[in-house]
C-alpha positions in Angstrom: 65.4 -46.6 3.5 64.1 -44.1 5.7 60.8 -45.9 6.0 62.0 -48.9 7.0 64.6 -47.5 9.8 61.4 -46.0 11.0 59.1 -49.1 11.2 62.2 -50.8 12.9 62.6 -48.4 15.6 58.7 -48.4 16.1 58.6 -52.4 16.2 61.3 -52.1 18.9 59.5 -49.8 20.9 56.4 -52.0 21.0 58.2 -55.2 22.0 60.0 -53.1 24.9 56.7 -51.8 26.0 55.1 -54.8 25.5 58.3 -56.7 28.0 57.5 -53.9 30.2 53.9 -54.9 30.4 54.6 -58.4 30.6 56.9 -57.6 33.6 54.6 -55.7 35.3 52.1 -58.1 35.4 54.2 -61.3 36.2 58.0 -61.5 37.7 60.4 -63.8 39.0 58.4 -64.9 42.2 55.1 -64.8 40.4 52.5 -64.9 37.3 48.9 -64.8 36.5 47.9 -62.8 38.7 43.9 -62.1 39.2 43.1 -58.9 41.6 39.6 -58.4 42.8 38.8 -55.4 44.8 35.5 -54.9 46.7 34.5 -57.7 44.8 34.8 -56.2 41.5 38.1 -57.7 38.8 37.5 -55.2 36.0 39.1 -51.8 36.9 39.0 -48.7 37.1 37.6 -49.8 40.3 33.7 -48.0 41.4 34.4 -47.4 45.3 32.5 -45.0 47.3 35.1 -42.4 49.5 35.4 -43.3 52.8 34.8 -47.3 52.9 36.9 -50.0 53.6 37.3 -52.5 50.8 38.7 -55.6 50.9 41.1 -57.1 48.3 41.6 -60.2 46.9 45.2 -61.3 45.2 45.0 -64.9 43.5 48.6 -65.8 41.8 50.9 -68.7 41.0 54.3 -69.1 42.2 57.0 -69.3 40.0 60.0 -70.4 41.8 60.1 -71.6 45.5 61.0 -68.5 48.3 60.7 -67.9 51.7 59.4 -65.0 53.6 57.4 -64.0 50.9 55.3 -60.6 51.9 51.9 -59.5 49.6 51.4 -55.7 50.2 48.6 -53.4 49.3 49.3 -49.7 49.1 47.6 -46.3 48.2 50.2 -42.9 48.4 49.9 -39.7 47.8 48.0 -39.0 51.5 48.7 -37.5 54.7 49.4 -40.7 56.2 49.8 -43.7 54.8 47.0 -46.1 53.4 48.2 -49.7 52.9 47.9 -53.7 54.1 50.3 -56.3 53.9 50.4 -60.1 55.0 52.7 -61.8 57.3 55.7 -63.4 55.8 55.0 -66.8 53.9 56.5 -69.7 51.9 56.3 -69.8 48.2 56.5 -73.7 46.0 57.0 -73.1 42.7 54.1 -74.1 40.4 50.9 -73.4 43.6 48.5 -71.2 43.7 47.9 -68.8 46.5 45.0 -66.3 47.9 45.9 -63.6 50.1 43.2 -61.3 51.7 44.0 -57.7 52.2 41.7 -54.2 53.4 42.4 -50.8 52.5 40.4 -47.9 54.7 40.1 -45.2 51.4 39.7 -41.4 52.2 36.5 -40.1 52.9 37.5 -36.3 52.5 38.9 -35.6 48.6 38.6 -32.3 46.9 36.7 -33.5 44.4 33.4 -35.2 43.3 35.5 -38.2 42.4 39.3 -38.8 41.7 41.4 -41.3 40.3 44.0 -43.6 42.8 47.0 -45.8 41.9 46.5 -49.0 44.1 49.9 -50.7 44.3 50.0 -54.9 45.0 53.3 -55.4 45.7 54.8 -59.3 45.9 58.1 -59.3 47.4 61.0 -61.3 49.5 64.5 -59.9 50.4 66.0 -59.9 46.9 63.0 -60.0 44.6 59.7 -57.8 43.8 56.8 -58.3 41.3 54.7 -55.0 41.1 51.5 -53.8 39.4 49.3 -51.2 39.4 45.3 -50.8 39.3 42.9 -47.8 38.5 40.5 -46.8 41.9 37.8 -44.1 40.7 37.1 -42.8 44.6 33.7 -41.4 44.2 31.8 -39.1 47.0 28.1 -40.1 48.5 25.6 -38.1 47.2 24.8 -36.6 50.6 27.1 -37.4 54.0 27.2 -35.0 56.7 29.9 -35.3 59.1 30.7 -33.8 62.9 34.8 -32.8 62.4 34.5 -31.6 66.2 32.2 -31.7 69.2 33.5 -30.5 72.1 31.7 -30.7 75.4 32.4 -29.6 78.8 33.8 -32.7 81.0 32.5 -31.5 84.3 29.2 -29.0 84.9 27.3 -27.9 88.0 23.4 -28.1 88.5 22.6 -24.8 87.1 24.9 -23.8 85.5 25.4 -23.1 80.9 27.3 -25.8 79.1 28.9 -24.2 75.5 29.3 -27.2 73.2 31.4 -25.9 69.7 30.2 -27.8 67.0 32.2 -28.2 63.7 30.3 -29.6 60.5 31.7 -31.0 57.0 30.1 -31.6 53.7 31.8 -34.5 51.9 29.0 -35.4 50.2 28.8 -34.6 46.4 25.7 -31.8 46.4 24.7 -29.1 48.9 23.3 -29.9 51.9 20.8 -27.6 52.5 19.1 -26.4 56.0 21.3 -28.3 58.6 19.9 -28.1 61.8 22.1 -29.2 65.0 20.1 -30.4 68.0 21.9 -30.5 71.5 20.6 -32.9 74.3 21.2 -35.1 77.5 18.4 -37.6 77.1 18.6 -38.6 80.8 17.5 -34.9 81.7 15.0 -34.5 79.6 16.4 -31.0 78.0 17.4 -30.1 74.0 18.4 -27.1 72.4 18.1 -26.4 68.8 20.7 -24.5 66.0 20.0 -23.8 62.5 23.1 -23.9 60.9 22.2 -22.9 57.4 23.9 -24.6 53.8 26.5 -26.1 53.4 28.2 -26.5 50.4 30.0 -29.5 48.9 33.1 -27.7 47.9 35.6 -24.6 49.6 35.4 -21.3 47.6 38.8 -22.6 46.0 37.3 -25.3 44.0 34.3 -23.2 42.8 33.6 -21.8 39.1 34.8 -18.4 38.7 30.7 -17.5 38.9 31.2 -14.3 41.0 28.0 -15.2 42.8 29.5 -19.0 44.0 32.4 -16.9 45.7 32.1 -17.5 49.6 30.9 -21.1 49.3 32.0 -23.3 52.4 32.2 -26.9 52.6 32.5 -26.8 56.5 30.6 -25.0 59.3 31.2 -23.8 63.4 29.0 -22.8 65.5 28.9 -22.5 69.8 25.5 -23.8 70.9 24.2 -23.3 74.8 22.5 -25.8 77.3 21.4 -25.1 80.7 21.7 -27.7 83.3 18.7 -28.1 85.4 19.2 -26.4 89.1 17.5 -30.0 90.8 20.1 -32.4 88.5 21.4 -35.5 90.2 24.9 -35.5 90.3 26.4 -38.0 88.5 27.9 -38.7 84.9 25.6 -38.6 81.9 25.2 -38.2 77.8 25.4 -35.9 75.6 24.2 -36.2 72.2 25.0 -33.8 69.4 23.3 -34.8 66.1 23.4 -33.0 63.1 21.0 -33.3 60.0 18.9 -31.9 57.6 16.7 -34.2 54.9 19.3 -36.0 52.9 21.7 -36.3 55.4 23.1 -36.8 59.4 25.2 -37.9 62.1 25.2 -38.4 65.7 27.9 -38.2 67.9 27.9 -38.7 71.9 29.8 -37.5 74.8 30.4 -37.9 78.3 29.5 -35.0 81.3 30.3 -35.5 84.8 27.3 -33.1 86.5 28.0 -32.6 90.2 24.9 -31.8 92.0 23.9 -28.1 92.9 24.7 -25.7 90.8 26.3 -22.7 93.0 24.4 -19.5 92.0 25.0 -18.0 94.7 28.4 -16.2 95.5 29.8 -14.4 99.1 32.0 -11.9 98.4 33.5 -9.2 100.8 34.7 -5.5 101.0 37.3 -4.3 103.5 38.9 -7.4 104.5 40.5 -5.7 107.5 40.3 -2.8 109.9 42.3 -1.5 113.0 39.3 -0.9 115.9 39.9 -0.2 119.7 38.4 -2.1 122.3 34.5 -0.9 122.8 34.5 1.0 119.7 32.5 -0.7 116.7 33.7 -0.4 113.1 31.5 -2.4 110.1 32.3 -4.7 107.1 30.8 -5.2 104.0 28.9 -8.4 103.4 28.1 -8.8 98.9 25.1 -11.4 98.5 25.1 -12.4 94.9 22.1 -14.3 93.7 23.6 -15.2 89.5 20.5 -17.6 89.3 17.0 -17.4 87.8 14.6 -16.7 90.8 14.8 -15.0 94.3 17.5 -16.4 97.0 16.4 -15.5 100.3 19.8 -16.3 102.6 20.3 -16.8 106.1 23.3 -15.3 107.6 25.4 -16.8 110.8 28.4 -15.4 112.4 30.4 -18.0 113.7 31.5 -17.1 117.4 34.8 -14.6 117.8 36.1 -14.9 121.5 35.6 -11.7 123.2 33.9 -9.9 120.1 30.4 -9.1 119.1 29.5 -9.5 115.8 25.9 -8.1 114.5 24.3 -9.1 111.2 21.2 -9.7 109.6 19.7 -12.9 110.1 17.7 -13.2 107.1 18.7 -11.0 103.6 16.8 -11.2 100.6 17.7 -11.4 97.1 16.4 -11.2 93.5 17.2 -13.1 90.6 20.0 -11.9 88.9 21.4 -8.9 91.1 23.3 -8.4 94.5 22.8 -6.9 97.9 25.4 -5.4 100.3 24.9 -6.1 104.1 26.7 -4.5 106.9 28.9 -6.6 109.4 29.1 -4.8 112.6 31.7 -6.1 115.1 33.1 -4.6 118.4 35.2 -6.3 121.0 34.6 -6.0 124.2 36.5 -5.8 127.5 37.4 -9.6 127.5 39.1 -8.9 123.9 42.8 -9.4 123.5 44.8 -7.1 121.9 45.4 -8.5 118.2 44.5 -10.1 115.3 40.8 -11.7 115.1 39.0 -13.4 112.4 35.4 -13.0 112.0 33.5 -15.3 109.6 29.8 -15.0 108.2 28.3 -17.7 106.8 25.3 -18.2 104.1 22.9 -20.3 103.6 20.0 -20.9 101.6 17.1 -23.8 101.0 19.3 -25.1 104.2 22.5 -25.6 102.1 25.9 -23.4 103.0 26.5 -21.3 99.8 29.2 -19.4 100.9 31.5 -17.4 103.3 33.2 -14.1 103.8 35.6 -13.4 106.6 37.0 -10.6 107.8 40.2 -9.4 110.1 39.4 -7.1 112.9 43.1 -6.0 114.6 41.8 -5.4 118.2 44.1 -2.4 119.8 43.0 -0.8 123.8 41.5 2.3 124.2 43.6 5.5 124.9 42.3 6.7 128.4 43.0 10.2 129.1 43.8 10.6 133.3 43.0 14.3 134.4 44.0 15.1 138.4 42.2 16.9 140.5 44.6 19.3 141.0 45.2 20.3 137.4 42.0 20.9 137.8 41.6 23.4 140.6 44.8 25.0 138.9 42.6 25.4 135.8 40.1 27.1 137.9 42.2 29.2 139.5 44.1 30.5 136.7 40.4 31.4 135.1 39.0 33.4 137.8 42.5 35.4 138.4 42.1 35.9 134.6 38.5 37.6 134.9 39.1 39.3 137.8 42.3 41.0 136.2 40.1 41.7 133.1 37.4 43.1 135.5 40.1 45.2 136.7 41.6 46.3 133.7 38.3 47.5 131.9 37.1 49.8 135.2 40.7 51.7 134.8 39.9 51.7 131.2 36.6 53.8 131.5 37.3 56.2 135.0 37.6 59.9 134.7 40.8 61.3 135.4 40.2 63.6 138.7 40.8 68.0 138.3 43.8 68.8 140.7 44.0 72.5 142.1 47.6 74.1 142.7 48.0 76.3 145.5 50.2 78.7 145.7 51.6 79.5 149.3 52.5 82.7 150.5 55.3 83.1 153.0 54.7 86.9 153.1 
């Protein structure tokens, strides 16, 4: 008795699961379905990660509907991964094709991992639904660049940093990636080792001890210098990554403007308080931030009733700075007040730079003496010496011996 209550409830289950089935695979809009995907109809479906496959949904219509919708969809992603049609007419009893793409994910955690693909048949009130197997399988080898930033503007010159951000999403190490930086148009590379890179983060990794800082991704800063006679104008930059099994190219966009300005003017004391034919100096900082010697010439630029004195021609090496004095006094033509005095700098005949400096112009103090403060002065010196003359002979005479007499009046 128990036996067969047993079988019974097992025989039910079956035909339920077997409705379910049937219901999965055909509905009320719908039946006999055939899905092909990247040409393939047996699933689990062999797709490489990262490619964009298209799908093929051949079915028959089961009832007539309108704005009928087929829909492809892959969840369990950061952003969504489907396709759909536009809306359609269904007659009951025709067959229909629809054509759908799906972009898969390049970047899974994995060496291969299994995705639900949904194809959906639906129209406002009724849905037919099944499911299919992907097997989303990594390349053997792909390199990719996740970043690779580049200056937008430069100068003639000057050091471009480019930061560089590398990805294994290959299945197997890549070993001895090399990242070369250049602008073909101006002739000039640099080169960065940027060691192995493994296929997986240290969180996927066997508990081996040894496999315990492995890195699927890499960043590194690498350094160009921009030839001092480049053209201005806009130009390419190619960052390609690679080793044997493996690489990528990626290209960007720099907007060189002419020159590069190694050369800076800088200045001291900015401003000084100096009386009219009196001279007080500024300081003058050449500084030469290129690769070989700057020799500058240096122009003051004309300050009404002032004279400015400078060095005409200054010197500099590569990579250092020189201080030059800027000597300015105003003359008797000078107004009482603020003046500006500029310097400017030139070198291979092109300006480089300026400094300027305040000079707040005040009159001299003139000290008026009369002649008869004079004579008074004079006066009051010799009475002083003569009194001192005086005072030192009393100081050393002899006092004189003075006899008494006596008188008699006898």
């Amino acid at each position: 008795m128990e036996k067969s209550i047993l079988v019974s409830i097992i025989a039910v289950f079956a035909v339920l699961t077997l409705m379910t089935f049937v219901n999965a695979s055909t509905g009320s809009l719908s039946t006999s379905w055939a899905v092909s995907v990247n040409g393939a109809e047996a699933q689990p479906f062999g797709i490489e990660a990262g490619e964009t496959v298209p799908i093929k949904i051949v079915f028959r219509a089961t009832e007539n509907a309108s704005d009928v919708v087929v829909k492809a969809s892959i969840d369990g992603f950061r952003s969504e991964i489907s396709d759909k049609t536009e809306r359609f007419q269904l007659v009951e009893g025709n067959v229909y094709t629809k054509y759908l793409s799906l972009e898969l994910p390049s970047d899974i955690d994995s060496a291969e991992e299994d995705l639900t693909l949904r194809i959906r048949i639906f129209d406002r009130t009724n849905s037919d639904e099944n499911e299919y197997t992907i097997n989303l399988q990594r390349e053997s080898y792909k390199l990719v660049t996740l970043s690779a930033t580049v200056p937008d503007q430069a100068t003639a010159g000057s050091v471009i940093a480019t930061d560089v951000v590398l990805k294994n999403l290959g299945a197997h190490k890549l070993e001895d990636v090399f990242v070369t930086v250049r602008i073909p148009d101006l002739g000039i590379s640099t080169k960065s080792y940027f060691g192995d890179i493994d296929p997986f983060d240290e969180d996927e990794v066997a508990s081996d001890l040894r496999e315990a800082d492995r890195h699927d991704s890499v960043e590194k800063r690498i350094y160009l210098t921009i030839p001092e006679n480049a053209k201005a104008g806009v130009y390419t930059v190619e960052v390609e990554a690679s080793n044997v099994d493996s690489s990528t190219l990626v290209k960007k966009s720099i907007v060189i403007s002419g020159t590069g300005k190694s050369s800076s003017v800088l200045s001291g004391s900015t401003s000084q308080t100096v009386s009219i034919g009196q001279e007080t100096t500024y300081d003058l900082i050449l500084v030469n931030s290129g690769s070989k010697v700057q020799v500058y010439t240096l122009t003051p630029e004309t300050a009404e009733g002032l004279t400015v004195v400078v060095p005409p021609v200054v010197t500099v090496q590569a990579g250092s700075s020189q201080t030059v004095k800027v000597s300015v006094t105003p003359t008797s033509s000078a107004t009482e007040g603020t003046h500006v005095v500029t310097v400017d700098a030139q070198s291979d005949g092109q300006t480089v730079g300026s400094a300027s400096f305040t000079a707040n112009v005040q009159k001299a103090t003139k000290t008026v003496t009369s002649n008869s403060v004079i004579v008074l002065t004079i006066v009051l010196v010799i009475v002083f010496v003569v009194l001192l003359i005086i005072l030192i002979v009393l100081l050393t005479r002899k006092p004189a011996t003075v006899e008494t007499e006596e008188t008699s009046y006898y």
